[in-house]
N, C-alpha and C positions, 0 to 999 in steps of 0.2 A: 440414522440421521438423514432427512431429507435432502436430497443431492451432493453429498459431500461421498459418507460413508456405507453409505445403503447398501450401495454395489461394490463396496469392498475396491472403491477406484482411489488410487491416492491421489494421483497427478489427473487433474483438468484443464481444459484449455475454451477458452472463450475467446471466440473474434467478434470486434466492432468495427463498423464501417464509419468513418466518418465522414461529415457533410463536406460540403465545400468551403476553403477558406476564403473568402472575400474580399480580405484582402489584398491574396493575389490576382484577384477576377477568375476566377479557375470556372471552367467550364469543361462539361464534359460532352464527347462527340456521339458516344457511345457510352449508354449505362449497361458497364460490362461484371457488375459486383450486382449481384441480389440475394436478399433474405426469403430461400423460401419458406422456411416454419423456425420454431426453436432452436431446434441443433441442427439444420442442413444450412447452404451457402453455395450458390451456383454462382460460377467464371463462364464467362464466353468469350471470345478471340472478340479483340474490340473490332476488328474489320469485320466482324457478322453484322446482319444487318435487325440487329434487337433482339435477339433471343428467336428468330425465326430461322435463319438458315447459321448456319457453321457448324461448329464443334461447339458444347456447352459439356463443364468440368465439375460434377458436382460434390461437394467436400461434405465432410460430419463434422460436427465437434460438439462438446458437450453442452456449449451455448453459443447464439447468433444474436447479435445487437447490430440493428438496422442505425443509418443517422439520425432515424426519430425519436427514438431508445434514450430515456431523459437517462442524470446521473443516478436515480434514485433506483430505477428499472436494472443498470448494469448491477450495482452496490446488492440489490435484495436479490437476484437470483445467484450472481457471479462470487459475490464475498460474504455475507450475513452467514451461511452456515460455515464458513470457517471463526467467524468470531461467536459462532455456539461451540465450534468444536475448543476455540483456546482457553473457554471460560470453563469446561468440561477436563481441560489437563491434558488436551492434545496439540503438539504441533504444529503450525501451522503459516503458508507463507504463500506473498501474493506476490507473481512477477509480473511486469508487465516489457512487452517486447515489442522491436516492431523500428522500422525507420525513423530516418528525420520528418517532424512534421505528420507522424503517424497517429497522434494523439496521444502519447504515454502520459506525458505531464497533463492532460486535460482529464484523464478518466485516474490517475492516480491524485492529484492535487487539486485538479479544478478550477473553478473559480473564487479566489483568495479576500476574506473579506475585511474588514477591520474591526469591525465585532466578532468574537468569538462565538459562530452559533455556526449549525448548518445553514445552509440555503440552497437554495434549486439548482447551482450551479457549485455547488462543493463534490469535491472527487471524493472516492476511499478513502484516502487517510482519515477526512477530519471525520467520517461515517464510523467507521468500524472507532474509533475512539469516541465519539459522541456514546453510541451504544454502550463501551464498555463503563464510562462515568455512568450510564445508566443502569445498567447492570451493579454496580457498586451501592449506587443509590438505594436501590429496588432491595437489595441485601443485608444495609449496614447495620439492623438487629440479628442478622444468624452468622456474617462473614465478615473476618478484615480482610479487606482488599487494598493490596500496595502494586502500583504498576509506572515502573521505570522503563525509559527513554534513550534508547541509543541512536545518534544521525552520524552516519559513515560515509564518505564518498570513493569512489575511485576514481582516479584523474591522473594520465599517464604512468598507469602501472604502480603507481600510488597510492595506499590506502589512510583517510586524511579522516581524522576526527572533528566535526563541524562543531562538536559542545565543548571544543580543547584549543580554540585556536588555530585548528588544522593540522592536529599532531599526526607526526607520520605514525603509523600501531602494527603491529601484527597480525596475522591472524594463527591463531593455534591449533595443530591439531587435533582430531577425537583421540583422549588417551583408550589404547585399545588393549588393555592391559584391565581397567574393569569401564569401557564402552561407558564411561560421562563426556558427555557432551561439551564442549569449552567455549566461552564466546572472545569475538574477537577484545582487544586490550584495548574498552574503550571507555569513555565516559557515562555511566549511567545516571541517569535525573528522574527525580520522582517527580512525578504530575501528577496532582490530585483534581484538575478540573478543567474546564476549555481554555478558561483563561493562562490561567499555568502554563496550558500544552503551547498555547495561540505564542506568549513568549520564549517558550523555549525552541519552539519553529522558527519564528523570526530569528535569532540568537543564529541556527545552524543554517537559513537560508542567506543571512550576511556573507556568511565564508565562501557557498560554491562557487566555481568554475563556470562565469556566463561568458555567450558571446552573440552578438545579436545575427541572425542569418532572415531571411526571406521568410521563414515560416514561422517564425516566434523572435518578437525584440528580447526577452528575456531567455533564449534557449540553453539550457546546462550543455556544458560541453563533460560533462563528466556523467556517473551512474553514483544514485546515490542509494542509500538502504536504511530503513528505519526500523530498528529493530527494539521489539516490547516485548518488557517481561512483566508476566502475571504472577502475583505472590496472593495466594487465599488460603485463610487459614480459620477455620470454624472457632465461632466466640464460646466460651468455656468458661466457669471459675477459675480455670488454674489460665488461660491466657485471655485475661479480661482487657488485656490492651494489642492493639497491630502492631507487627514487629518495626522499630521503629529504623527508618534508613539514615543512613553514614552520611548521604547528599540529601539536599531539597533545592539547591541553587544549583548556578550555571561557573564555570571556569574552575572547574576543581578538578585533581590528580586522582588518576586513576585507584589508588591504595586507596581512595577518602570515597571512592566511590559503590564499594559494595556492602551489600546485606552481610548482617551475623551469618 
């Protein structure tokens, strides 16, 4: 699979540089961050004088997004073949790391709109789910496709259900006695479409933890996690319907919430 598992690499890492915030009037004295190709990333000591004299540090990583680098350019090189690899029955998970005001929230969420559609400025999430309604679409004469909805935060050592009110949950160990996998004890919601999804985001962006700071009026003071599962199941005479879910609404108990 093209960039993901080709090279047999699990774990990737991708740096973006981003632009200046405006807000602050930020100005730089020294441009000490450059993209020199795809995967490289040169540092210089900002008291050099431009990449001519001092020390310059140059880094690898699997991919380099410069501030010109729209949301659509991070999304198809950085994330697109892991949502080949989840539709395929593998794995898969997008972190995103990095200081206050580092851009997380802008390259995972984006820019939020009130119609349910992509646009030039939407992050990962609403991408890699736009796809997979597409992916569903493209299918629905050979596949049922069911994909439920988990939003978690963590917020002072807290692990808080955003589709529950903010219930405190668990999280469960891997039983290692036969190695299944367990997910944390939380709310799962089926989304059949943008619109769906666009409500039940609203729903669990009510609950987080804001607080407004210098780099973002809206900033989470907490880590949040959204976690999807993919259920496909090839159309047959003997299962001529999708397996049908426990949930399709929002504020229900975790028992009401899982698959046969």
């Amino acid at each position: 699979m093209d960039g993901w598992m080709a090279d047999d690499s699990r774990i990737q890492v991708a740096v973006r540089v981003r632009p200046r915030l405006e807000q602050l009037n930020e100005r730089y004295d020294v441009d000490c961050c450059r993209k020199v190709d795809q995967s490289t990333l040169f540092l210089c000591n900002p008291t050099d004088d431009q990449w001519v004299f001092g020390h310059k540090t140059t880094y690898s990583f699997n991919y380099v997004f410069n501030e010109d680098d729209s949301q659509q350019d991070v999304y198809t090189s950085a994330a697109l073949p892991l949502v080949d690899a989840a539709v395929d029955g593998n794995h898969a998970a997008i972190i995103a790391y990095g200081q206050t005001g580092g851009g997380k929230t802008h390259t995972i969420l984006g820019m939020t709109e009130d119609e349910p559609h992509v646009s030039e400025g939407s992050g990962m999430f609403l991408r890699v789910m736009s796809d997979l309604f597409h992916h569903k679409k493209c299918n629905k004469d050979r596949l049922h496709v069911v994909m439920t909805l988990s939003i978690i935060e963590i917020y002072n050592e807290e692990i808080r259900d955003l589709l529950n009110d903010k219930k405190v949950i668990t999280l469960r160990m891997t039983n290692k006695t036969t190695n299944d996998e367990d997910t944390p004890d939380a709310v799962r919601v089926a989304v059949e479409d943008m619109a769906q999804l666009q409500k039940t985001f609203a729903k669990a962006n009510e609950q987080r933890a804001t607080c407004t700071h210098a780099l973002n009026d809206v900033s989470s003071r907490s880590h949040a996690l959204f976690l999807l599962d993919i259920y496909q199941q090839e159309k047959t005479a003997e299962t001529p319907h999708a397996p049908t879910p426990l949930v399709s609404g929002l504020g229900v108990s975790q028992k009401d919430a899982r698959y046969p």
